[in-house]
KOLMI-126256 format. One record per residue (C-alpha): x, y, z. Coordinates in steps of 0.05 Angstrom, whole numbers, padded with zeros to 5 digits, always signed. Layout:
XYZ...
This chain:
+01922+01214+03739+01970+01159+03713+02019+01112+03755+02079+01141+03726+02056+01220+03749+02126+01251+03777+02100+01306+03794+02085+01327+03870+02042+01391+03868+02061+01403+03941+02126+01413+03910+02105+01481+03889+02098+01540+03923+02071+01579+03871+01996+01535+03878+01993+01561+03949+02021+01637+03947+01965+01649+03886+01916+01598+03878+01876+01644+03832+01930+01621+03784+01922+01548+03782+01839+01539+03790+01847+01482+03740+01907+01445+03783+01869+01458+03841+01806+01424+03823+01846+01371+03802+01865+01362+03860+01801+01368+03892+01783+01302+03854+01842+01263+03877+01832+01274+03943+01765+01251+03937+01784+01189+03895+01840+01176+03956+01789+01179+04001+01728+01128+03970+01775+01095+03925+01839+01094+03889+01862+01148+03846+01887+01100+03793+01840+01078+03737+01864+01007+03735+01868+00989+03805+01795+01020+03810+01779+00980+03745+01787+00908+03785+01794+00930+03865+01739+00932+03912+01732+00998+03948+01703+00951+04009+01701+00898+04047+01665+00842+04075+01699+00812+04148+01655+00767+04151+01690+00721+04109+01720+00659+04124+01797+00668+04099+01834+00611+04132+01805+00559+04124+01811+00492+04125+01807+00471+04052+01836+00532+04036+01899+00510+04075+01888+00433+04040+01884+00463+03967+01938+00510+03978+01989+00465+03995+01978+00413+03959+01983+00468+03899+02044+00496+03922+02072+00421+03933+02051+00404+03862+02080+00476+03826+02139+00462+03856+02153+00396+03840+02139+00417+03767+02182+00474+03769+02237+00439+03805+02235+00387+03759+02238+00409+03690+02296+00475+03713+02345+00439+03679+02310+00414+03614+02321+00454+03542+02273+00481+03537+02246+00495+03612+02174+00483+03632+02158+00539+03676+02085+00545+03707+02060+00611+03736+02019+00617+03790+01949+00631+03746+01954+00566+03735+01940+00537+03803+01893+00595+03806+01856+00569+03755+01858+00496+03782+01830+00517+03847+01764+00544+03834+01735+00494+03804+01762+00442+03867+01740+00489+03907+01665+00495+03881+01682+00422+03880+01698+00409+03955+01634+00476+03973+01586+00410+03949+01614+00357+03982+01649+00369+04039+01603+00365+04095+01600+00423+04144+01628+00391+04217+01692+00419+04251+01727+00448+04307+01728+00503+04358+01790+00533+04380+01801+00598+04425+01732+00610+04412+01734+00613+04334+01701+00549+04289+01741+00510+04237+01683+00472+04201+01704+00434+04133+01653+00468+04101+01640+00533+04128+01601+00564+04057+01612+00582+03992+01682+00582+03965+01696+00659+03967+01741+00698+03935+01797+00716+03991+01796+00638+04012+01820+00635+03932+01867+00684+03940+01902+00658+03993+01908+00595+03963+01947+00630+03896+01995+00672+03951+02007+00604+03971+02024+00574+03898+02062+00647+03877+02112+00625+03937+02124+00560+03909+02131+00567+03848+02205+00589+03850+02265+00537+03862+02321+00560+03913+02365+00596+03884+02426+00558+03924+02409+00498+03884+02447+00528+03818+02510+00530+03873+02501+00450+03881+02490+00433+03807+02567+00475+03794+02596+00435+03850+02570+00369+03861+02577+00348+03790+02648+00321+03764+02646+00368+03692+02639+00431+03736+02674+00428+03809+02668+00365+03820+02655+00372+03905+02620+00307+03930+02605+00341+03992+02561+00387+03966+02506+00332+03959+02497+00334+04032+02424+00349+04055+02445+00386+04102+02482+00436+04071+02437+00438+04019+02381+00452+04068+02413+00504+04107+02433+00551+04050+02367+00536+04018+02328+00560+04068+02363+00615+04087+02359+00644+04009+02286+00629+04006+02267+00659+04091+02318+00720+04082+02267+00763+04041+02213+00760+04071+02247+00790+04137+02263+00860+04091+02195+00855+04051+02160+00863+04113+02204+00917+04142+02189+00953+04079+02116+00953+04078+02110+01022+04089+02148+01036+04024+02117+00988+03982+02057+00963+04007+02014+01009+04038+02021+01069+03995+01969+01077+03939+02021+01099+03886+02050+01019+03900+01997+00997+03854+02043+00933+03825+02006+00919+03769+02027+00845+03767+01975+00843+03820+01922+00872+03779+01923+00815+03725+01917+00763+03789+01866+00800+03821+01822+00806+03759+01827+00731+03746+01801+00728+03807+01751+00775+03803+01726+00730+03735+01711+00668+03770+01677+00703+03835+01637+00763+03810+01609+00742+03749+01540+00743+03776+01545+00813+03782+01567+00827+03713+01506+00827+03676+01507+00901+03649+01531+00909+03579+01595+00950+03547+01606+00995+03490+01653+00961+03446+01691+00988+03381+01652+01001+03310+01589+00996+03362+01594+00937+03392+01551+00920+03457+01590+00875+03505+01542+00831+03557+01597+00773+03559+01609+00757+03640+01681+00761+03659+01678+00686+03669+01656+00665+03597+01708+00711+03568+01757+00678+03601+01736+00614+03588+01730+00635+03509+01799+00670+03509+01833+00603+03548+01804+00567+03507+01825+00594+03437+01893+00615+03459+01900+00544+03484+01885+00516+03414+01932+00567+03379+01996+00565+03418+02005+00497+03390+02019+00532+03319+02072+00564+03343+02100+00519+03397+02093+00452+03361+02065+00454+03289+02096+00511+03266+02158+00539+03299+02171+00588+03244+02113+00630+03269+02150+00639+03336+02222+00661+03308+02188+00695+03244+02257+00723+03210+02222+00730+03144+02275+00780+03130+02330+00737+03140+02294+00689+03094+02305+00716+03037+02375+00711+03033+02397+00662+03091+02472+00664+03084+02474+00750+03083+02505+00747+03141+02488+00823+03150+02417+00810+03137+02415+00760+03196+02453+00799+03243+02411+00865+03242+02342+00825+03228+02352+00761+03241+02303+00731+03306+02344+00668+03330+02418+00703+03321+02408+00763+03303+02378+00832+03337+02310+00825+03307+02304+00899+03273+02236+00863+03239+02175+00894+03245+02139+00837+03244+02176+00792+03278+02141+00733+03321+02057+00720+03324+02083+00672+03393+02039+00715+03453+02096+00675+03492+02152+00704+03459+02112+00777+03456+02105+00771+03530+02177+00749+03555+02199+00814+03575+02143+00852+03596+02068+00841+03593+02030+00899+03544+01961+00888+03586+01993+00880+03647+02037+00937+03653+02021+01016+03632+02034+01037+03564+02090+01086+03585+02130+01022+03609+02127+00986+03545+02136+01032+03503+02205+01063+03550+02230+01002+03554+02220+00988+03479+02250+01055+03469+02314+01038+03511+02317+00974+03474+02317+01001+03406+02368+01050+03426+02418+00997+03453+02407+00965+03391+02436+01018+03350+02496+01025+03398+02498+00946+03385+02505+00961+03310+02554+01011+03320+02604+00965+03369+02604+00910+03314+02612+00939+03254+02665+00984+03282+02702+00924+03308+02701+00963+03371+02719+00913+03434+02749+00866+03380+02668+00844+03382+02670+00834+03297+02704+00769+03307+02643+00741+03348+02568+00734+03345+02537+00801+03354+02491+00772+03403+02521+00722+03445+02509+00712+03521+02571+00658+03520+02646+00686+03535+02688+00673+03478+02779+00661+03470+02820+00701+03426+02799+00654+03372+02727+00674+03362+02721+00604+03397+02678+00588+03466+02718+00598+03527+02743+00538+03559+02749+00558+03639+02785+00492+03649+02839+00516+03609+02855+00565+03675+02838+00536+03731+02872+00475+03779+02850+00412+03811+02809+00452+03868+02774+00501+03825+02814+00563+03832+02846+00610+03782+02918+00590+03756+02952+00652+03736+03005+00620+03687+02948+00575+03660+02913+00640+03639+02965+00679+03611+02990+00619+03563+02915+00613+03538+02869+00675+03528+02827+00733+03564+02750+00725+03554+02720+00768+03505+02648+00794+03506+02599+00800+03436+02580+00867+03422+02500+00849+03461+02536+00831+03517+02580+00893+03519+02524+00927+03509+02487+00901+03573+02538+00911+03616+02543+00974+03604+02475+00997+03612+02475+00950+03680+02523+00991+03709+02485+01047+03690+02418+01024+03709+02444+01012+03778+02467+01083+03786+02402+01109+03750+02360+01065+03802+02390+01096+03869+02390+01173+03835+02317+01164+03809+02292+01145+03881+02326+01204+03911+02301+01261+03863+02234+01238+03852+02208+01193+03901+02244+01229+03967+02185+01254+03995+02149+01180+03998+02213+01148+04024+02220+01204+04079+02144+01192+04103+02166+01116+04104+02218+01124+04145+02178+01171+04189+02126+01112+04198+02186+01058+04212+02210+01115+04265+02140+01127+04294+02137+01043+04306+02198+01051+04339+02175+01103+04387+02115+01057+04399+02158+00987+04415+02199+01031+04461+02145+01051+04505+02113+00988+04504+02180+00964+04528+02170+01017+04589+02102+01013+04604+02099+00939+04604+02034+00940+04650+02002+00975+04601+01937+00965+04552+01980+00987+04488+01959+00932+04430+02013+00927+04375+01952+00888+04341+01912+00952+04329+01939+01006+04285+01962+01057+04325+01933+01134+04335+01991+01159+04310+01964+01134+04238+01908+01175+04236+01962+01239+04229+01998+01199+04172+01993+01222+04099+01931+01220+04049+01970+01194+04001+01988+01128+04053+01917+01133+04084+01879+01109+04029+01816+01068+04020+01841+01008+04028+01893+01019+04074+01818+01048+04122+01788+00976+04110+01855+00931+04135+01861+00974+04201+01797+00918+04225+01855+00861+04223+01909+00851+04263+01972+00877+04232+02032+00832+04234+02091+00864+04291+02148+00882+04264+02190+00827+04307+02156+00774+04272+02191+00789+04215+02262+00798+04249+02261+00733+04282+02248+00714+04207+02306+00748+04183+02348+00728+04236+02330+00646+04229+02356+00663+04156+02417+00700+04163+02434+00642+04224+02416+00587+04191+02459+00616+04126+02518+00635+04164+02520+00566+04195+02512+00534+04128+02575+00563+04097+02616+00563+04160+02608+00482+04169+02623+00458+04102+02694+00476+04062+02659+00536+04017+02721+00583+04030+02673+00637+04035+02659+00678+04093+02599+00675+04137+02588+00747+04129+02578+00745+04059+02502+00735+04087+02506+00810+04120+02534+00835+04047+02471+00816+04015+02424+00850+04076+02468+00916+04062+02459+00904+03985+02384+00895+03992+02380+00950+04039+02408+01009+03995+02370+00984+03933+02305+00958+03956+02268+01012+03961+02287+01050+03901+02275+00993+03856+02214+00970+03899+02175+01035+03879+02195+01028+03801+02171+00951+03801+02101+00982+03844+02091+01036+03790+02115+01011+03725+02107+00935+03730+02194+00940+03712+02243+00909+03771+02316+00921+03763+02361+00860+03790+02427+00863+03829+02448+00803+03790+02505+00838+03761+02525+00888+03806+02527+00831+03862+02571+00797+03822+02618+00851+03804+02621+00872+03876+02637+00791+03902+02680+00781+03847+02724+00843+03863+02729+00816+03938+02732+00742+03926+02777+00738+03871+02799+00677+03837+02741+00639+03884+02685+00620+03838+02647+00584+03893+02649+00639+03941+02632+00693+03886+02568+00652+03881+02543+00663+03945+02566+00737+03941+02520+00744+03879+02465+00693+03920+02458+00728+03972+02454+00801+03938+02409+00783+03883+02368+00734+03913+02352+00786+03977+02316+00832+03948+02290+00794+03888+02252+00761+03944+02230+00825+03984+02203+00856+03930+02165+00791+03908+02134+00775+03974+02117+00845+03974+02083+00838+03919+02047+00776+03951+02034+00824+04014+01996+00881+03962+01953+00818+03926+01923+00807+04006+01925+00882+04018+01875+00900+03961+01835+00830+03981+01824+00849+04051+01857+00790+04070+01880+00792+04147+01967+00799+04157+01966+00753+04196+01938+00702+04151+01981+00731+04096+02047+00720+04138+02035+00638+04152+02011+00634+04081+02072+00654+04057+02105+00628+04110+02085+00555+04109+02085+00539+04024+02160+00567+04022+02187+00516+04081+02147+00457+04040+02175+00476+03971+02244+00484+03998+02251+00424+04018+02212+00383+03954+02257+00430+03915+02315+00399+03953+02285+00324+03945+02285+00339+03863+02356+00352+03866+02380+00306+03902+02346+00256+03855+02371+00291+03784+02443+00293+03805+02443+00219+03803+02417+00216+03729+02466+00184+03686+02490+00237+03641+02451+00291+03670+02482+00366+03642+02509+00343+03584+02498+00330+03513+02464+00265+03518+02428+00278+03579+02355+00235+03576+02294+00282+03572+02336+00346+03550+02362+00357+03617+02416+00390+03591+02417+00435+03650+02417+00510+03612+02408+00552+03669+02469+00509+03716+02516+00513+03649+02502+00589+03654+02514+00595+03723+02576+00564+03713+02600+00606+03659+02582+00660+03705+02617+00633+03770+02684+00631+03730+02681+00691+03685+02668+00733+03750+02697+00693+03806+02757+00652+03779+02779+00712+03725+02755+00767+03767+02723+00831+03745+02792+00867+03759+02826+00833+03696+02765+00849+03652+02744+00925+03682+02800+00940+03722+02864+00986+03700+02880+00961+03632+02816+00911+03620+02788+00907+03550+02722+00947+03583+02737+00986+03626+02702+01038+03592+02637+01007+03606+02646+01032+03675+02625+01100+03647+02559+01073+03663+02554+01092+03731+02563+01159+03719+02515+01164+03657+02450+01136+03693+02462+01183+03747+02474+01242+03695+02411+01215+03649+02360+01214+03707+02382+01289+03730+02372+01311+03663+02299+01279+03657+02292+01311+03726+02306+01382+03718+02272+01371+03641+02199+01354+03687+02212+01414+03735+02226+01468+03673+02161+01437+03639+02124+01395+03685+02059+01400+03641+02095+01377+03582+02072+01309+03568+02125+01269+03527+02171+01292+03586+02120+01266+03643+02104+01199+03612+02198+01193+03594+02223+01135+03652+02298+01137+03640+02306+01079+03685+02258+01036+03651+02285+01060+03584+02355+01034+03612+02320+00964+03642+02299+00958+03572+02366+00967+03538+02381+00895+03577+02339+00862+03534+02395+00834+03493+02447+00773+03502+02418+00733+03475+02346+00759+03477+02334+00811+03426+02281+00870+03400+02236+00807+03378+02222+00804+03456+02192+00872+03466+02185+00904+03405+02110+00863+03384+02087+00891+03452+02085+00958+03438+02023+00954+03385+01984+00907+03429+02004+00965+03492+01981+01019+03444+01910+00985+03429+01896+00965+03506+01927+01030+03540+01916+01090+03485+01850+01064+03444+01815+01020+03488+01816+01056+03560+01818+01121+03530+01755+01116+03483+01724+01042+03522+01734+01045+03587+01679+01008+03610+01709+00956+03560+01764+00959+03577+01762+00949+03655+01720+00891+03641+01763+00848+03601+01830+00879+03590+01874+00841+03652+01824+00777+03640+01843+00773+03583+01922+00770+03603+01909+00724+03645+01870+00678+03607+01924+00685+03557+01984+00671+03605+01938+00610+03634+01932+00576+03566+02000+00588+03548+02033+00544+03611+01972+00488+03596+01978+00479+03536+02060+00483+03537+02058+00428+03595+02003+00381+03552+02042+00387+03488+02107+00367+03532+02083+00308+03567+02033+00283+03506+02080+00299+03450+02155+00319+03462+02178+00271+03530+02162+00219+03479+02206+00258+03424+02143+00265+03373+02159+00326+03332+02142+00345+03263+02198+00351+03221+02181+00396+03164+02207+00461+03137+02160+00506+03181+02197+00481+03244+02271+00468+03205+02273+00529+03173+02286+00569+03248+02356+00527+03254+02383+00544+03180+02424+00600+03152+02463+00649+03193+02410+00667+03235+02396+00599+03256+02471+00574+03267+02485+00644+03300+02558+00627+03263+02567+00677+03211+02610+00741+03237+02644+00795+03200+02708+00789+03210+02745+00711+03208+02818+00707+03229+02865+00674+03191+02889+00600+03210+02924+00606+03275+02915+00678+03290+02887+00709+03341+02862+00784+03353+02868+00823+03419+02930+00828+03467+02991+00785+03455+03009+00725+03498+03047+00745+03554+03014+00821+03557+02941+00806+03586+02972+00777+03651
């Protein structure tokens, strides 16, 4: 049985009125039930989860608490740090996982075993060998981290004099409040949605898998001493731990071929080579500028890796969203070189908004002193036009959106129901509580009721965590209300102009899309983001308001890009056997420190001389706020009504919504006509639409090298090696994905702060030509014209 199975053999009447019919379905699912019930029914959580459990472990400990924070305090300093360089140095989470076993092996020798007793439980500083949940909980702590408020992009646009230019934004305690209450606001909903997302075995998030097998290398190696069948006969005894260490190590040594010595290997447009002013050659092929229709396009496991993981994720995911991408890309084609959208005039692939001179659009041509939109400013300069990628993307936003909410309905209705059942059945139990006060009720004990619940809930793993505590639902609405208070009180005591209750806009927002898109991330490894959508929706209502359209699209993206990453966190201790409790503060704790080192970062950076700008020192030329900014006045000070209301150059695109909704029925009703067929089992229209976002100004370079790496690991390997293949398969991505951030941080700080480079024609040669410059269109007005509407019309 795979992840992505849609069918629900309950569904069917048919199986029960004549069994004699469907023997073979039946015995089937004889041998899921008996998977659900000794261990998953998924061949790749089996291939690196424990079916049980030891509580005898110490968890929380004390030098799992010391090594935890001082990783999260370190990944977030990093991360915080370099946001705003060109290029950004991101580190993942594997890499404090990686740090931490050998300190902790470290601190099992030396640390000698004395402590302390409290409520009748001993906190020694040595209480045994390092163990494997003790080095879980330390990477929940780091994953927590690792991620910089997302309010801080609203200080950059409005503390610094080129942008807004608001002094009092660099107040700490503004800057505090609205941090926090981005960062605490998610975890309030993740918890409330643990029944969709968490405890159900289909929520397999295999993210979690590639962590957990990491972890699996380091502490169960001595158990790993029977050998493998390999390809062309190949006997495998290698421990998980030496692989990794081998596979580190040789991926450390090569990225700096691609990253340093030899850039050309990265952005390999040999295509575009050949002829490197065709400006049609670059456009369709091209991998810097261009849409990267090569098929052999990058040998960077960074760049092959951007958008979606081959090891990590099932092969159905890569390949759908490679499929949706390669689609796109022909509607791309088609925009450009029918001049639809006036997008001929423009780079085909440019995220930037551009005048009605094929020039970039100046937003301070159109607003006034405070930052608002000046109507007669606008209409004596120009409308902002989109390239044909960025059409493109918006359209298939919309549609994703749509697709999302319809998918979740139709084929995931029956999981969501027995959700809300559970949520209803906690209710019941609170509420009696509440009456029988005297009682010997124990919200710390799973209740009775859970026995009745569903096999498909009831698995394994959910059997071994009903010995710990669970975490009460209130704990996490205090949460959530702290975070929506603190927010609220944030906006309301400085000038924003924005309402308070843009805070309870991004709760709603979270709450109609969070499950939906929860179970697609759980199952395919593919989240959709409210980015968009959260911005169309605040700029619509906050028009002409840049600042305040930021917080709209703050508080709706950030919401539920946070619940569904801490309940990813949640699943990690779930298939550890880590206690809820422990889970909670470790999450808990890392995210209050990092807010406010995330905080200290900024306030230092925004005192840089020169910082976001050209001749910032140590390329802190502030990408991500530039884009933010773009953003903030192409959706807040124009307003989506003058670019997809009545009249706007797309409105079209809003034919989106309709078409996910219309694309997911068909899949649907294709599954129930033939729900043995295959090709129409393993077809994810919504992941086939997350993939056709894969452009502006990323491109099919980004997915496309994926799907022959997917193909080997998914369809060869586990089909024909799976002993193999559950061995080494998610070590191996995460021994690649290790080396990667290393050896991108060493080359950084040994090499490039220092501005060492090799100048040579394998690292000049990505910049040249029309794919490099990104300048070459195929259409070019004549001196002092301009295409689109007429000044004076687009008002």
């Amino acid at each position: 049985m795979s992840v992505d199975s849609p069918s629900h053999p309950q569904d069917n009447e048919d199986v029960f009125a004549n069994p004699e019919k469907h023997e073979e379905l039946i015995d089937e699912m004889k041998v899921q039930a008996a998977l659900i019930t000794n261990n998953s029914p998924y061949a790749e959580v089996r291939a690196v989860v424990d079916n049980h459990d030891d509580p005898s472990l110490p968890v929380s400990t004390i030098r799992a608490w010391v090594m935890g924070i001082f990783f999260a305090c370190c990944i977030s300093f990093v991360n915080s740090f370099f946001d705003v360089r060109l290029p950004s140095i991101y580190v993942i989470s594997t890499v404090p996982q990686l740090l931490a076993y050998p300190l902790g092996k470290l601190l099992e020798r030396v640390l000698p075993d004395i402590g302390f007793t409290v409520l009748g439980v001993r906190h020694s500083l040595n209480p045994g060998p390092f163990n494997k949940k003790e080095h879980m909980l330390i990477t929940i702590m780091s994953n927590v981290a690792k991620s910089t408020p997302y309010t801080n992009y609203i200080v950059w646009i409005q503390v610094l004099p080129q942008y807004f230019d608001q002094p009092w934004a660099i107040s700490v305690g503004y800057q505090t409040l609205i941090a926090l209450s981005t960062n605490f606001i998610g975890y309030g909903l993740a918890g409330l949605c643990r029944r969709f997302l968490v405890y159900p075995a289909y929520c397999v998030w295999p993210s979690s898998l590639v962590t957990i097998a990491l972890n699996s290398a380091f502490h169960d190696a001595s158990t790993e001493e029977a050998t493998v069948l390999g390809p062309l006969r190949s006997v495998w005894k290698m421990t998980r731990l030496k692989y990794f260490v081998w596979a580190f190590g040789l991926m450390f040594v090569y990225f700096w071929l691609p990253n340093y010595i030899f850039a050309a290997l990265s952005f390999f447009s040999w295509m575009a080579w050949i002829a490197p002013n065709n400006a049609n050659l670059a456009n369709v092929t091209g991998s810097s500028g261009g849409l990267g229709f090569n098929p052999l396009p990058t040998l960077d496991w960074n760049i092959l890796t951007y958008n979606i993981d081959p090891l990590m994720v099932p092969f159905f995911s890569t390949f759908n969203s490679f499929l949706g991408a390669f689609v796109s890309g022909l509607l791309i084609l088609a925009f450009y070189y029918t001049n639809t959208f006036n997008t001929a005039y423009l780079p085909i692939n440019s995220n930037r908004p551009f005048d009605h001179f094929g020039k970039r659009y100046n937003v301070s041509a159109i607003i006034d002193a405070r930052g608002i939109f000046d109507g007669a400013k606008y209409a004596a300069y120009s409308p902002p036009f989109l390239s044909a990628g960025n059409v493109v993307v918006y359209l298939f936003f919309f549609a994703t959106y749509s697709a999302t909410v319809t998918y979740g309905i139709l084929y995931h209705r029956h999981e969501i129901m027995l959700g809300f059942r559970d949520v209803g059945r906690s209710v019941r139990q609170w509420w009696s509580r509440l009456r029988n006060v005297g009682g010997n009720a124990d919200d710390s004990v799973a209740s009775a009721d859970a026995d009745d619940a569903d096999a498909n809930v009831l698995d394994v793993h959910n059997r071994l965590m009903r010995a710990y505590r669970e975490v009460p639902e209130w704990w996490y609405l205090i949460c959530l209300a702290i975070a929506v208070g603190v927010g609220m009180a944030g906006i309301a005591a400085w000038p924003t102009q924005t309402t308070p209750l843009v805070v309870l806009y991004g709760i709603a927002l979270c709450l109609l899309f969070v499950v939906p898109i929860g179970i697609i991330a759980a199952m395919t490894g593919v989240q959709v983001t409210l980015n968009v959508l959260a911005e169309f929706i605040g700029g619509v209502w906050v028009e002409g308001n840049a600042i305040a359209m930021c917080f709209f699209k703050s508080y709706g993206y950030v919401t539920c890009a946070h619940a569904l990453s801490f309940s990813a966190d949640l699943k990690l201790a779930h298939y550890l056997k880590i206690a809820p409790r422990f889970a909670f503060w470790a999450q808990m704790v890392p995210t209050l420190i990092s807010t406010f080192i995330s905080i200290a970062v900024l306030q230092y950076q925004v005192t840089i001389d020169d910082i976001c700008t050209p001749d910032a020192p140590f390329r802190f030329t502030c990408p991500g706020p530039n884009t933010f900014f773009t953003a903030a006045v192409f959706w807040g000070t124009v307003g989506p009504r003058k670019i997809w209301g009545v009249g706007g150059q797309y409105t079209i695109t809003l034919l989106g919504f309709p078409f996910g909704v219309l694309l997911v029925a068909v899949f649907y009703l294709l599954s129930r006509r033939w729900p043995k067929n295959a090709m129409i089992r393993n077809a994810h229209p919504v992941v086939m639409m997350n993939g056709a976002l894969s452009w502006a100004p990323y491109n099919l370079i980004y997915i496309w090298p994926a799907v022959p790496v997917a193909a080997f690991s998914w369809l060869y390997l586990k089909k024909r090696f799976l002993g193999l293949w559950s061995k080494y398969n998610f070590v191996t991505s995460a021994a690649f994905s290790c080396a990667v951030a290393i050896s991108g941080i060493v080359i950084f700080f040994a090499l490039q702060i220092s501005d060492i480079e090799l100048n040579w024609w394998g690292n000049s040669v990505v910049g040249e030509g029309c794919d490099g410059s990104g300048g070459c269109v195929l259409k070019v007005l004549p001196e002092g014209e301009y295409f689109g509407a007429r000044i004076g019309e687009f008002h």
